[in-house]
NUTORPA-875583 format. One line per field, with one value per residue: residue in one letter; y, z, x of N, C-alpha, C in turn; residue number from 1. Coordinates in steps of 0.05 Angstrom, whole numbers. Last residue first. Example, Ala and Ser with C-alpha at 12.3 -4.5 7.8 and 13.67 -1.06 7.14 Angstrom:
rest = [s / a]
n.yy = [-45 / -114]
n.zz = [142 / 156]
n.xx = [257 / 264]
ca.yy = [-21 / -90]
ca.zz = [143 / 156]
ca.xx = [273 / 246]
c.yy = [1 / -66]
c.zz = [157 / 156]
c.xx = [258 / 264]
nr = [2 / 1]
This chain:
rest = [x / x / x / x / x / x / x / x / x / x / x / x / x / x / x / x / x / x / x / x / x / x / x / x / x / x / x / x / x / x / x / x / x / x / x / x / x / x / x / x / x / x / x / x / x / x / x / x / x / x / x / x / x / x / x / x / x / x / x / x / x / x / x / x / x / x / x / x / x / x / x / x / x / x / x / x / x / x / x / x / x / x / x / x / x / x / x / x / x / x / x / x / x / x / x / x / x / x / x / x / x / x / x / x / x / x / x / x / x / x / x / x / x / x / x / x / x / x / x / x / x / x / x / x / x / x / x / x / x / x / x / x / x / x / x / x / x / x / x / x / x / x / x / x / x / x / x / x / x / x / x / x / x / x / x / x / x / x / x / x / x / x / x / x / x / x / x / x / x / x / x / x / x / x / x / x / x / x / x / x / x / x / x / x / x / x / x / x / x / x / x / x / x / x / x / x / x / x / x / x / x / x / x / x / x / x / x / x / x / x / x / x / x / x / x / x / x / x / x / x / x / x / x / x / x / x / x / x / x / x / x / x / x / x / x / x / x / x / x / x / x / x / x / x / x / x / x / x / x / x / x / x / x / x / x]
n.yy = [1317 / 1372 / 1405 / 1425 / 1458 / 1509 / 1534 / 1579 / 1580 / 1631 / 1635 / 1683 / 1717 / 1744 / 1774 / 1807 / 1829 / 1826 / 1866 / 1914 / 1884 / 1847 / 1801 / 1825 / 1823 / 1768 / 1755 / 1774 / 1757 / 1707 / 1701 / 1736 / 1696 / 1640 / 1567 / 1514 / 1447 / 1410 / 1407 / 1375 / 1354 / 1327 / 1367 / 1405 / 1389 / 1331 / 1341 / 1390 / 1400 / 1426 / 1457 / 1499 / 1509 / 1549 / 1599 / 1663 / 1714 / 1717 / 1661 / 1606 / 1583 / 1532 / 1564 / 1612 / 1625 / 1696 / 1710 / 1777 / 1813 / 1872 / 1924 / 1935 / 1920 / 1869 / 1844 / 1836 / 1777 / 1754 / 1775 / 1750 / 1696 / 1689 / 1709 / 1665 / 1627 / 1636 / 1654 / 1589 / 1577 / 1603 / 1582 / 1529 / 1533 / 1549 / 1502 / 1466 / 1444 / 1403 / 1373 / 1346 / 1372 / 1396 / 1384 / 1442 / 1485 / 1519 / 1514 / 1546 / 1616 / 1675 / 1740 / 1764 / 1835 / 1881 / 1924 / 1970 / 2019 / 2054 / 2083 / 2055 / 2011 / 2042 / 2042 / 1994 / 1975 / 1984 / 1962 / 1904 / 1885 / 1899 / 1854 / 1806 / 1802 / 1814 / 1753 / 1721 / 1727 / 1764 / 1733 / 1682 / 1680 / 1702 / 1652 / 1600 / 1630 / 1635 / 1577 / 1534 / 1469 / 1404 / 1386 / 1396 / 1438 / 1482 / 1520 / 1587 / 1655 / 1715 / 1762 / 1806 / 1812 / 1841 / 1895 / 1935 / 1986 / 2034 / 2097 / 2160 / 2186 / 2192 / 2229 / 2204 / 2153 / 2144 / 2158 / 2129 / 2082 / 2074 / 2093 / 2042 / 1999 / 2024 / 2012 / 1947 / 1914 / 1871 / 1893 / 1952 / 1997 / 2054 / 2054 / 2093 / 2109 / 2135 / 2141 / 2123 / 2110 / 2075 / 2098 / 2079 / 2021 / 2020 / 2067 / 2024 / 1985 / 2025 / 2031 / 1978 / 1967 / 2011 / 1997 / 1944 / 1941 / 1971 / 1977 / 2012 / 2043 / 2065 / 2079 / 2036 / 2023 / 1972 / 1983 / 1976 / 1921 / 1899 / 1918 / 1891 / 1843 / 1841 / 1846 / 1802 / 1765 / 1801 / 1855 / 1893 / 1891 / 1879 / 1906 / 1951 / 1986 / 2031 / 2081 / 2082 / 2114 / 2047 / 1998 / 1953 / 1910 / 1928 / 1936 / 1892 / 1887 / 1963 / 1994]
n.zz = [2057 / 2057 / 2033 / 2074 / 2119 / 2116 / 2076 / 2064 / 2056 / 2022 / 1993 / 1997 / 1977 / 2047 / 2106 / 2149 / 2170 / 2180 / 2212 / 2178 / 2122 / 2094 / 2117 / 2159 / 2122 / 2101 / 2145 / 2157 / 2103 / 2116 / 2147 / 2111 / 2074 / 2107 / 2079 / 2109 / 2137 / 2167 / 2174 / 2136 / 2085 / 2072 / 2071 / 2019 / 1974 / 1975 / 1990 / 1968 / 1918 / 1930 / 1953 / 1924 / 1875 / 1884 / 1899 / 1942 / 1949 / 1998 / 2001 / 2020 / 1999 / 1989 / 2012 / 1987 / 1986 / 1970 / 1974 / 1962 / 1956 / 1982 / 1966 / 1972 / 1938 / 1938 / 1918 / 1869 / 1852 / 1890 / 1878 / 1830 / 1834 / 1873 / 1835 / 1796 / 1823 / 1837 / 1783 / 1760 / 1792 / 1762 / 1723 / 1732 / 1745 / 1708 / 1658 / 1696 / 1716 / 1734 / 1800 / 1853 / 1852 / 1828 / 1840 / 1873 / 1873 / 1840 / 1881 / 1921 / 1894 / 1906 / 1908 / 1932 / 1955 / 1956 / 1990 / 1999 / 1973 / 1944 / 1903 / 1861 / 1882 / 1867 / 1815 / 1796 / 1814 / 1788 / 1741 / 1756 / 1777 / 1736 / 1703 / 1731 / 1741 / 1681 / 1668 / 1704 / 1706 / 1660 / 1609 / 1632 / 1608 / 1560 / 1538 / 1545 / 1510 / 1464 / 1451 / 1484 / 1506 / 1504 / 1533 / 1585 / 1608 / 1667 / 1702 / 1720 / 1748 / 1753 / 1803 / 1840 / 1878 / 1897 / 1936 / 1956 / 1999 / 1984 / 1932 / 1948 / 1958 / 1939 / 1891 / 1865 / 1870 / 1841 / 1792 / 1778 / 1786 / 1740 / 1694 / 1692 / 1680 / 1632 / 1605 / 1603 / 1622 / 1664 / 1705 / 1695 / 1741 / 1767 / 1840 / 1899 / 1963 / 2030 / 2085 / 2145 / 2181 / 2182 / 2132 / 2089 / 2080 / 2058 / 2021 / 1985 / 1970 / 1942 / 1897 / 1877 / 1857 / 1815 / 1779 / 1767 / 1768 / 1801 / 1862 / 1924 / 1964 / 2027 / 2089 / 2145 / 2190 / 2203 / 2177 / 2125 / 2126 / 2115 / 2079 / 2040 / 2051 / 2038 / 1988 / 1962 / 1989 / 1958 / 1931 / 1911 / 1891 / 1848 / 1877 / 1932 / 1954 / 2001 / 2044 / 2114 / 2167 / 2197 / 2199 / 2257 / 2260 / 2298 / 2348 / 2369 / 2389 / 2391 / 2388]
n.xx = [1923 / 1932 / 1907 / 1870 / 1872 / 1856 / 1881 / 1932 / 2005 / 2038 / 2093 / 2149 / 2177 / 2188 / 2201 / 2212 / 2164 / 2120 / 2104 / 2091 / 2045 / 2023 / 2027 / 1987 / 1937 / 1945 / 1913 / 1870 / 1832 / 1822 / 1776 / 1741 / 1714 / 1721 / 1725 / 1686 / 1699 / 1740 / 1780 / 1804 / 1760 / 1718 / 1679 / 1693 / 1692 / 1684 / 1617 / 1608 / 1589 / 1537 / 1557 / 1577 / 1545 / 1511 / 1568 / 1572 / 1571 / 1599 / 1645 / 1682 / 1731 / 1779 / 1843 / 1886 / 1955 / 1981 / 2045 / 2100 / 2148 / 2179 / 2229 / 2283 / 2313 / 2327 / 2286 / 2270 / 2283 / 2254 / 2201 / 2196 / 2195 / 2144 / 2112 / 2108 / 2098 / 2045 / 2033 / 2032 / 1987 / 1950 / 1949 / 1932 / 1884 / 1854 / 1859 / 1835 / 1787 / 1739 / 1715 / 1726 / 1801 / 1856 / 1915 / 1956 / 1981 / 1933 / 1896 / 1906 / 1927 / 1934 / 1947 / 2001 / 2026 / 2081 / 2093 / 2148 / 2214 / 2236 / 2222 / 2234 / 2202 / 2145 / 2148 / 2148 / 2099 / 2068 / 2081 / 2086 / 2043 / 2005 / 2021 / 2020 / 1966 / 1944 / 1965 / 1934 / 1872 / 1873 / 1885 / 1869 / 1817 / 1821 / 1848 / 1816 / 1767 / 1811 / 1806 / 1763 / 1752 / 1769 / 1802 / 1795 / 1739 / 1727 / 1692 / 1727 / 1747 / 1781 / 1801 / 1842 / 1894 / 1934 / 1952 / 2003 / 2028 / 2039 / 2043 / 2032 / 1971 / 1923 / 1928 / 1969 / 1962 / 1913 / 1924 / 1965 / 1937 / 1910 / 1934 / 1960 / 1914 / 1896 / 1931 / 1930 / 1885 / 1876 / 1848 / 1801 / 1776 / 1758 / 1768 / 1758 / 1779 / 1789 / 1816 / 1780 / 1732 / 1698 / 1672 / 1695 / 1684 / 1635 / 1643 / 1664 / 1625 / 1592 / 1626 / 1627 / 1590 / 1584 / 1631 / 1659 / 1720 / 1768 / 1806 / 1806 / 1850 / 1860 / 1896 / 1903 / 1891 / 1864 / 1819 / 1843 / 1857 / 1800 / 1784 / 1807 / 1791 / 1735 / 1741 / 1771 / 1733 / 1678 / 1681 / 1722 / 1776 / 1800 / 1858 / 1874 / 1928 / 1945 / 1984 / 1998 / 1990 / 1984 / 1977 / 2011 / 2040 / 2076 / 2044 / 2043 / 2095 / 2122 / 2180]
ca.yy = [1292 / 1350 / 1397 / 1415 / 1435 / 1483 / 1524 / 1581 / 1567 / 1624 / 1630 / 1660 / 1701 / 1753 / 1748 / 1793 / 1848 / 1804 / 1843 / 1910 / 1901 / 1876 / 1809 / 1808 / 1842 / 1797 / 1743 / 1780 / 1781 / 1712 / 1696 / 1748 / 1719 / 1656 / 1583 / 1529 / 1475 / 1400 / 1426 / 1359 / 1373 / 1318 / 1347 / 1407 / 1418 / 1336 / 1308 / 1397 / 1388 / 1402 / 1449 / 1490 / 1487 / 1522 / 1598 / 1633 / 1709 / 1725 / 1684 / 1612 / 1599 / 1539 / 1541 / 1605 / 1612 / 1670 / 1708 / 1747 / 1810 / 1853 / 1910 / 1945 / 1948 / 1891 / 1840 / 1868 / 1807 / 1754 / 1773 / 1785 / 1703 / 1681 / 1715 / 1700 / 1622 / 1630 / 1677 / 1620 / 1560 / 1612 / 1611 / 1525 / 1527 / 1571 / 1544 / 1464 / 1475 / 1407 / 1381 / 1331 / 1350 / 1398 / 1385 / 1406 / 1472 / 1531 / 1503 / 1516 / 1589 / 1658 / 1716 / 1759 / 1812 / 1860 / 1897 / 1969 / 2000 / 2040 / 2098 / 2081 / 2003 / 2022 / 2063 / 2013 / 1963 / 1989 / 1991 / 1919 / 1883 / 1912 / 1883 / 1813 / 1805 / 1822 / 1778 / 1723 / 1721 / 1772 / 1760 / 1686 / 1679 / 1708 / 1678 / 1615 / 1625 / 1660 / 1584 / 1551 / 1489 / 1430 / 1372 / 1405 / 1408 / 1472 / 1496 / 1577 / 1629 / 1699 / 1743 / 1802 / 1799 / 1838 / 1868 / 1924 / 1960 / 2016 / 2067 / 2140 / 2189 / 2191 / 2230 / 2240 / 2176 / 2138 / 2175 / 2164 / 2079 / 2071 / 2108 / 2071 / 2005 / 2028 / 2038 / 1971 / 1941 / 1866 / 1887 / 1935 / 1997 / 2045 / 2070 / 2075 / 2115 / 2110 / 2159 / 2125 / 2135 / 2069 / 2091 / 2104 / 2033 / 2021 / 2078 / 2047 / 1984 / 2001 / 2055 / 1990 / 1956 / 2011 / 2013 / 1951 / 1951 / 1952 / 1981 / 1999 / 2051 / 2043 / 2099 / 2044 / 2050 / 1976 / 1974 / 1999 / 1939 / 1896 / 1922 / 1922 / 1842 / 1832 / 1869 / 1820 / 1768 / 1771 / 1847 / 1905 / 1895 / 1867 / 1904 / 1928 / 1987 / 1999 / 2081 / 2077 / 2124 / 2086 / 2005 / 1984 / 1899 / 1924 / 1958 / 1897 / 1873 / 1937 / 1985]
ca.zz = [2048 / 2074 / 2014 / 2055 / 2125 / 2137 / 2069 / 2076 / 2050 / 2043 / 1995 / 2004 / 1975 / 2023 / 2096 / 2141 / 2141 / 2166 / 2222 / 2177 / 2144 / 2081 / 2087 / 2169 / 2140 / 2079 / 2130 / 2176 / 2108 / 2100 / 2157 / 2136 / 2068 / 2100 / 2099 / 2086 / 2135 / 2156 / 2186 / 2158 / 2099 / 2060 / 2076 / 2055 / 1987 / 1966 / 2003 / 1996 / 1918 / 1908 / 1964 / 1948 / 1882 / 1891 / 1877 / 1933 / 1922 / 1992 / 2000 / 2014 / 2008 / 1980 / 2007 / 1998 / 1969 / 1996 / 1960 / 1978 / 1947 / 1995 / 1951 / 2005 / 1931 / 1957 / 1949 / 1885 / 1838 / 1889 / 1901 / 1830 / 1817 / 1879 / 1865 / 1792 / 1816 / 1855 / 1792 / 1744 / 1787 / 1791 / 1722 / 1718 / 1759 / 1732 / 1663 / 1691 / 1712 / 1711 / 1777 / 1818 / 1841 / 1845 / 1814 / 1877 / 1871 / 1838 / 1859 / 1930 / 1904 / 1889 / 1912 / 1908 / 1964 / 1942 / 1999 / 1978 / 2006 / 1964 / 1930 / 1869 / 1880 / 1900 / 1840 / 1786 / 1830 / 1822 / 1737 / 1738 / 1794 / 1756 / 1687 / 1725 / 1764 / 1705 / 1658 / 1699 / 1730 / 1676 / 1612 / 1642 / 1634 / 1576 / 1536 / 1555 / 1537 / 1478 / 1456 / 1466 / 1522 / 1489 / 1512 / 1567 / 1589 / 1631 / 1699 / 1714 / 1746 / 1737 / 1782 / 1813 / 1886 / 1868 / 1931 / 1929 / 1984 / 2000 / 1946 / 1937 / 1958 / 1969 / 1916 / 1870 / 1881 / 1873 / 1806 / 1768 / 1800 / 1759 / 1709 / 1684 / 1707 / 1664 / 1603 / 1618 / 1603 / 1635 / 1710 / 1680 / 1714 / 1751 / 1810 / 1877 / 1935 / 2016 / 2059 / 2131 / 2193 / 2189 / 2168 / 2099 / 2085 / 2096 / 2038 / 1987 / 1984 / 1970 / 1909 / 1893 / 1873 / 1830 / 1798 / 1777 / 1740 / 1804 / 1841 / 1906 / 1935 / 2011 / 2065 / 2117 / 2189 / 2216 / 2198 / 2140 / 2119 / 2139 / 2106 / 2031 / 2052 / 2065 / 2007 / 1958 / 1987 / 1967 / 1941 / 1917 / 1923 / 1860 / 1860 / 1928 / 1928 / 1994 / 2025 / 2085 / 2142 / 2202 / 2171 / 2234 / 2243 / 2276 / 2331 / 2361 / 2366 / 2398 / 2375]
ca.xx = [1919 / 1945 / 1931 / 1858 / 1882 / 1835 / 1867 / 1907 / 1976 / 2019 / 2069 / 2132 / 2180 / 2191 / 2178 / 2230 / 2182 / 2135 / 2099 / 2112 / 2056 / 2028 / 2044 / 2012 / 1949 / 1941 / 1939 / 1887 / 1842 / 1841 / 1793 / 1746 / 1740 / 1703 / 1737 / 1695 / 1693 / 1702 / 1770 / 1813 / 1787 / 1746 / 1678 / 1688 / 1707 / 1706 / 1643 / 1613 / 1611 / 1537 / 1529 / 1584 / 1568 / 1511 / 1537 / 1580 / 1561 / 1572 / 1632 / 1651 / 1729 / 1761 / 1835 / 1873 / 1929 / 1964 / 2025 / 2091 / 2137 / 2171 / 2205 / 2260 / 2302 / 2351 / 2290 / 2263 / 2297 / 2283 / 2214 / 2192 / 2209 / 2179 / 2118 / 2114 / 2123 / 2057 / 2024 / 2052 / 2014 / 1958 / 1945 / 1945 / 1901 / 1852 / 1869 / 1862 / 1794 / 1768 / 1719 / 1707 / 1769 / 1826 / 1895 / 1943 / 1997 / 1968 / 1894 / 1914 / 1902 / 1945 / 1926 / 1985 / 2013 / 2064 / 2095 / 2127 / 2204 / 2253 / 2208 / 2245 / 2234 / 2158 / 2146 / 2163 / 2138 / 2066 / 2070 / 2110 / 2060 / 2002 / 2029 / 2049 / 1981 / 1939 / 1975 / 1963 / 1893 / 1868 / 1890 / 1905 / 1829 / 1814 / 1864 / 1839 / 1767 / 1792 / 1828 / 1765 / 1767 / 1745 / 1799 / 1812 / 1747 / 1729 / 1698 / 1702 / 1750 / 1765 / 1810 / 1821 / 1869 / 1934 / 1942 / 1989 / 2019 / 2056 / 2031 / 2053 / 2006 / 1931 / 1896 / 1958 / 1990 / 1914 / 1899 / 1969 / 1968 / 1902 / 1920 / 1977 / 1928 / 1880 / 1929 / 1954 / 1898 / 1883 / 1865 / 1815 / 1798 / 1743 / 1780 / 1761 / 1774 / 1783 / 1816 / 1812 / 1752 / 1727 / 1658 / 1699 / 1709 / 1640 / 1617 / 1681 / 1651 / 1577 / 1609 / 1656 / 1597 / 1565 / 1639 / 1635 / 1712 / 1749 / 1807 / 1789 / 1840 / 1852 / 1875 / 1913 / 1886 / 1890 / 1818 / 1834 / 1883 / 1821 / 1768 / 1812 / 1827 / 1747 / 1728 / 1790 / 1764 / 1690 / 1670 / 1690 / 1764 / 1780 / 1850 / 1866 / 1909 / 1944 / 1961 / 1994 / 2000 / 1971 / 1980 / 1998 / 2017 / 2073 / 2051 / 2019 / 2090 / 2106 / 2155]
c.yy = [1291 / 1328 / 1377 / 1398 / 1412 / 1458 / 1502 / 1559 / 1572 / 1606 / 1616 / 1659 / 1682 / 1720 / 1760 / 1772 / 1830 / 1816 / 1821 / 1870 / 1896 / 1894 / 1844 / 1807 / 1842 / 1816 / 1765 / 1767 / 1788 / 1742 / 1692 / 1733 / 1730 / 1680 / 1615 / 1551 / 1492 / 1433 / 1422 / 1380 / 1368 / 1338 / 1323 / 1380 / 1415 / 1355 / 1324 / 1368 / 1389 / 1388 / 1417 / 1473 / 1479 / 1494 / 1557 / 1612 / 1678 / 1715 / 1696 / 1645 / 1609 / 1551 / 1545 / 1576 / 1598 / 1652 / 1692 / 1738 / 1772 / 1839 / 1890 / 1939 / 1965 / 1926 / 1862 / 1859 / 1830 / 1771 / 1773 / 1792 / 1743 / 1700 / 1710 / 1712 / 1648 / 1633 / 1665 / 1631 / 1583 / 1594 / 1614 / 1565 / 1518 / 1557 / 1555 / 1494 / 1475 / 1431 / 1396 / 1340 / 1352 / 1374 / 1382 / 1408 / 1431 / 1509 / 1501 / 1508 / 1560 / 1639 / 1691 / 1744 / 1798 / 1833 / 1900 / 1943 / 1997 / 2025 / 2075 / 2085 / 2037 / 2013 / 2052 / 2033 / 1978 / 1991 / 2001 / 1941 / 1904 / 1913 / 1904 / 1851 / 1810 / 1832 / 1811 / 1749 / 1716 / 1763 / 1777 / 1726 / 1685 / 1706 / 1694 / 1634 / 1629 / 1658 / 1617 / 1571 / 1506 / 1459 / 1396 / 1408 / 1412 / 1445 / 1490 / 1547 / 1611 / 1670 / 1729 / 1785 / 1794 / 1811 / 1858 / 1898 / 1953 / 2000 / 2050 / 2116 / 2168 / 2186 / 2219 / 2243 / 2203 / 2149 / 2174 / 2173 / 2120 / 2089 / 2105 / 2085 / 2035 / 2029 / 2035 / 1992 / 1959 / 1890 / 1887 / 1914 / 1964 / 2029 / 2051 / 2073 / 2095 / 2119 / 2135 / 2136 / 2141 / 2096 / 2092 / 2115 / 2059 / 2029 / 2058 / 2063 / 2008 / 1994 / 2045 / 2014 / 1963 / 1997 / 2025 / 1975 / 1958 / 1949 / 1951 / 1997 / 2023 / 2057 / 2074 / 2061 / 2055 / 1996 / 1981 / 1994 / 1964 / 1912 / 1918 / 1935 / 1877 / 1837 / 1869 / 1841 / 1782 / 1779 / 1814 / 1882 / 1906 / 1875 / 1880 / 1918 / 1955 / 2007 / 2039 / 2070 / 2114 / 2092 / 2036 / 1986 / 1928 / 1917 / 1951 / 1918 / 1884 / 1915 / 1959]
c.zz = [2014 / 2069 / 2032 / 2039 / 2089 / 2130 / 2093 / 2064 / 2067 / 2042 / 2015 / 1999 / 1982 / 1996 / 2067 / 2124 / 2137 / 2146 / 2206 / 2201 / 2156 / 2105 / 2082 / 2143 / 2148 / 2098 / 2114 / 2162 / 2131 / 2096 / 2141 / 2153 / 2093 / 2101 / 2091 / 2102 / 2118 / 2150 / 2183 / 2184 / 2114 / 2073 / 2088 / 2073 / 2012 / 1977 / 1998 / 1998 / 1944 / 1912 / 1949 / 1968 / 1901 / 1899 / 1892 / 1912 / 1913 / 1971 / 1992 / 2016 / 2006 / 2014 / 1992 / 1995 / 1988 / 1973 / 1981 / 1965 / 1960 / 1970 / 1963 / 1988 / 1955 / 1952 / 1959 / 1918 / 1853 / 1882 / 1906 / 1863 / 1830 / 1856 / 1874 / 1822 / 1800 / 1842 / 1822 / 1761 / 1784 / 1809 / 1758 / 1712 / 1753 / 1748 / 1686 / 1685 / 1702 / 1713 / 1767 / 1793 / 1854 / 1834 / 1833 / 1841 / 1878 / 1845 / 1836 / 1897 / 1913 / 1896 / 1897 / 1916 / 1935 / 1949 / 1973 / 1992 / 1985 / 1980 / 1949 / 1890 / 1879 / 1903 / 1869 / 1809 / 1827 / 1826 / 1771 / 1746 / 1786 / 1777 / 1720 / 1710 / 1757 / 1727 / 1676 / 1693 / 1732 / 1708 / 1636 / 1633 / 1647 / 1600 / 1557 / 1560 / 1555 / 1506 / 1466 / 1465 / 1496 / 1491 / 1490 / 1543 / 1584 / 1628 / 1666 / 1701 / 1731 / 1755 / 1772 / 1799 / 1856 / 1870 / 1910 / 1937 / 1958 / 1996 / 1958 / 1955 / 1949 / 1973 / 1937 / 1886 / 1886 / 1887 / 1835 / 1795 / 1796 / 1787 / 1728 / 1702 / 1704 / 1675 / 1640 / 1625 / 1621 / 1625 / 1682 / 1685 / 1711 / 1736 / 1789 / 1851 / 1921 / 1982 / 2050 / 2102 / 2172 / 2193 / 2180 / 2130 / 2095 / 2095 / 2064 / 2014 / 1998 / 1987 / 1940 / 1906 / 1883 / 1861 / 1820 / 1795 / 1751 / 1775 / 1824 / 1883 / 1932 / 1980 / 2039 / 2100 / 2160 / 2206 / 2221 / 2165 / 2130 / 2139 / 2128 / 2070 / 2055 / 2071 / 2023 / 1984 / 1991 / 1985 / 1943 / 1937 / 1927 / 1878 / 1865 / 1889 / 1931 / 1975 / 2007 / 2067 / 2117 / 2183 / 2171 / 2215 / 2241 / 2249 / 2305 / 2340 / 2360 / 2382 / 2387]
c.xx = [1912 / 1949 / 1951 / 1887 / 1875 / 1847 / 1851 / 1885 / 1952 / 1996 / 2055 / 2102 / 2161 / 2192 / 2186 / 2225 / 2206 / 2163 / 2118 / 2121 / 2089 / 2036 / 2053 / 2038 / 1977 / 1957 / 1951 / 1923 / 1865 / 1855 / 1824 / 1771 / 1746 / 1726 / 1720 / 1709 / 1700 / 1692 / 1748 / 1788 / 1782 / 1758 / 1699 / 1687 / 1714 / 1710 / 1661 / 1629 / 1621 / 1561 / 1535 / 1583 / 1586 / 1528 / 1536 / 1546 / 1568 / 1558 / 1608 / 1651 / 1695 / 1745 / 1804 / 1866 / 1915 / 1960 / 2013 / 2054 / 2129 / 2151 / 2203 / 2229 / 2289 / 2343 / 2311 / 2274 / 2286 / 2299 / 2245 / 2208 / 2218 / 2197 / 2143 / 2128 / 2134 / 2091 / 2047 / 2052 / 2046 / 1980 / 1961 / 1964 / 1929 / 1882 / 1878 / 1871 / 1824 / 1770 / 1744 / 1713 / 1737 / 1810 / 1870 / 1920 / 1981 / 1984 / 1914 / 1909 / 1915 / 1914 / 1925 / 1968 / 1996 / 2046 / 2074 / 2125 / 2170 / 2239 / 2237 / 2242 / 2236 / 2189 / 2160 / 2171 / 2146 / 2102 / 2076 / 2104 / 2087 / 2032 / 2023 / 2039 / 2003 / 1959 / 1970 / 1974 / 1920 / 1884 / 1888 / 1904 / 1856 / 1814 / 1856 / 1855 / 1791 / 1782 / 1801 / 1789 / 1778 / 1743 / 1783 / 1816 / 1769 / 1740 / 1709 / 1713 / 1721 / 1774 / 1786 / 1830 / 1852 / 1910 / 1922 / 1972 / 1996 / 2051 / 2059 / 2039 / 2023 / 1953 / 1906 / 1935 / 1981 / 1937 / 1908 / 1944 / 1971 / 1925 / 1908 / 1964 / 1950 / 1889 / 1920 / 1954 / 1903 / 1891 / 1884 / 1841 / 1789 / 1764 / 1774 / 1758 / 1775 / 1769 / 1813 / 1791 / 1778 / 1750 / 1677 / 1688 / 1713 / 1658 / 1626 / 1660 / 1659 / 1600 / 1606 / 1647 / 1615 / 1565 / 1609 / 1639 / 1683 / 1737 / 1787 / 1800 / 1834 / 1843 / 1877 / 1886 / 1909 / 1901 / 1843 / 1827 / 1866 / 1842 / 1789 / 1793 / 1831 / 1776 / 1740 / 1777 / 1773 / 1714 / 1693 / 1679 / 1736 / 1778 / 1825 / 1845 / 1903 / 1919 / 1968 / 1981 / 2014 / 1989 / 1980 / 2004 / 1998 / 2055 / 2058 / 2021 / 2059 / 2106 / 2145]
nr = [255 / 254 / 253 / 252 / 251 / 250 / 249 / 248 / 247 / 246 / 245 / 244 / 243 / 242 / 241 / 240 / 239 / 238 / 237 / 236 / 235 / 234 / 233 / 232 / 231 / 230 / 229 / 228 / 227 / 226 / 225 / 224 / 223 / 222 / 221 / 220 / 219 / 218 / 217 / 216 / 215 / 214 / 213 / 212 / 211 / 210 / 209 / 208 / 207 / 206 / 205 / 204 / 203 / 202 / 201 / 200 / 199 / 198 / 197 / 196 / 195 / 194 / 193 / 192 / 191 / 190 / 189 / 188 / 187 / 186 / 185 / 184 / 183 / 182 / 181 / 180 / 179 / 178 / 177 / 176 / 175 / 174 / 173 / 172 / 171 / 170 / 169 / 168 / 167 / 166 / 165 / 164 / 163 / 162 / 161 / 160 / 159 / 158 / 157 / 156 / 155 / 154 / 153 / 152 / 151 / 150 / 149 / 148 / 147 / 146 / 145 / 144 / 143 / 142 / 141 / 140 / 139 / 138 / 137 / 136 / 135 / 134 / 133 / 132 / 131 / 130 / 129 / 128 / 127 / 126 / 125 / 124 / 123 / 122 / 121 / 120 / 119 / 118 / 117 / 116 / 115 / 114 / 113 / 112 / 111 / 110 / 109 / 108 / 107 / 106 / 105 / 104 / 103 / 102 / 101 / 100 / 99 / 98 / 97 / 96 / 95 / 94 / 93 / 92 / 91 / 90 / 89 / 88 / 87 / 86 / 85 / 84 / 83 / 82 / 81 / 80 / 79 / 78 / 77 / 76 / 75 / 74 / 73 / 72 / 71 / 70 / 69 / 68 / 67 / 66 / 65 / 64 / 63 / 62 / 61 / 60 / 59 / 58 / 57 / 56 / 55 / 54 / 53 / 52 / 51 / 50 / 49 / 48 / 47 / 46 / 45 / 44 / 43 / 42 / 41 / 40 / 39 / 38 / 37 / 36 / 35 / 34 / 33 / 32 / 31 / 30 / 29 / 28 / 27 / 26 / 25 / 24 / 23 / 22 / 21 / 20 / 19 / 18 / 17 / 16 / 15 / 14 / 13 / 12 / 11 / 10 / 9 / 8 / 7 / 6 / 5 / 4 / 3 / 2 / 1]
């Protein structure tokens, strides 16, 4: 086997949760690219329609599946539809997540719930339902999306939840890793740095001294250059990688 060879995905099926758009598109573009069959998993399923149409340009089996990171049921059936339409899953990338500014001080319990229902709870009920399979099956890469926000306090502004969510999700990763390591379960995470995507809203603009400005790269980073990371987790390229979190950030947690 080549080293180029390793980084094929030719006959495996990868579920990208969020994968309509940002990130997660760019992560579900790339794994086909390198000729994995892809399941979308999404709740817009008008947006995942638009997804699912380039992915299939690409030449691979591509589907997507109306769910819920948060209920379990969904994921049950998420995981039932994509075995029986494109076979037992190899990877996972556990990408969907909320974020938004809060107070601590003011900060509504429901707000919180809502968020960790999703960027916590989420990534542990999917990781359980997937694994399940993947430790029988004997072999599986978990990829999580974690954030730089997981291990620095961000500024100007307060988010403490989000980062406080993806703190857990980094120290989930480790955790799930250790216990599936003699299964042939690979379990690893990125965190990105701040990341401009399609749907980036002002505050990119507004908080550029601190996002951008302030890194050592003077630059945002764009989902496209997070996707080849992803690739490299979820292939066999790292099959000796487990456990780890990946920083992707232009240099930002330097200083």
């Amino acid at each position: 086997m080549s080293i180029l060879d390793r980084f094929s995905m030719r006959g495996k099926v990868s579920i990208v949760t969020g994968g309509n758009r940002g990130i997660g598109r760019a992560i579900a573009q790339g794994l086909a690219e390198a000729g994995s069959a892809i399941a979308i998993a999404a709740r817009d399923e008008e947006q995942s329609a638009i997804a699912i149409g380039e992915l299939q340009k690409l030449g691979v089996e591509a589907i997507s599946v109306k769910a819920d990171v948060s209920n379990r049921e969904e994921l049950e059936a998420m995981v039932n539809t994509v075995t029986r339409t494109l076979g037992p899953i190899d990877v996972l990338v556990n990408n969907a997540g909320i974020g938004f500014h809060a107070n601590a001080l003011t900060l509504e319990d429901d707000e919180w719930q809502r968020l960790f229902s999703i960027n916590l709870d989420g990534v542990w009920k999917a990781s359980q339902i997937v694994g399940r399979q993947m430790v029988k099956n004997g072999r599986g890469s978990i990829i999580n999306i974690g954030s730089i926000s997981g291990l620095i306090v961000n500024r100007p502004q307060w988010h403490s939840p989000y980062g406080i969510a993806k703190a857990a999700v980094h120290h989930l990763t480790r955790s799930l890793a250790a216990e599936w390591a003699q299964s042939g379960v690979r379990v690893n995470a990125i965190a990105p740095g701040y990341v401009k995507t399609e749907i980036a809203s002002t505050e990119y603009e507004d908080y550029r001294h601190y996002w951008r400005d302030e890194v050592p790269m003077q630059r945002y980073a764009t989902p496209e250059e997070i996707a080849p990371v992803a690739l490299m987790l979820a292939s066999d390229a790292s099959s000796f990688m487990t456990g780890s979190v990946l920083v992707v950030d232009g240099g930002y947690t330097l200083w």
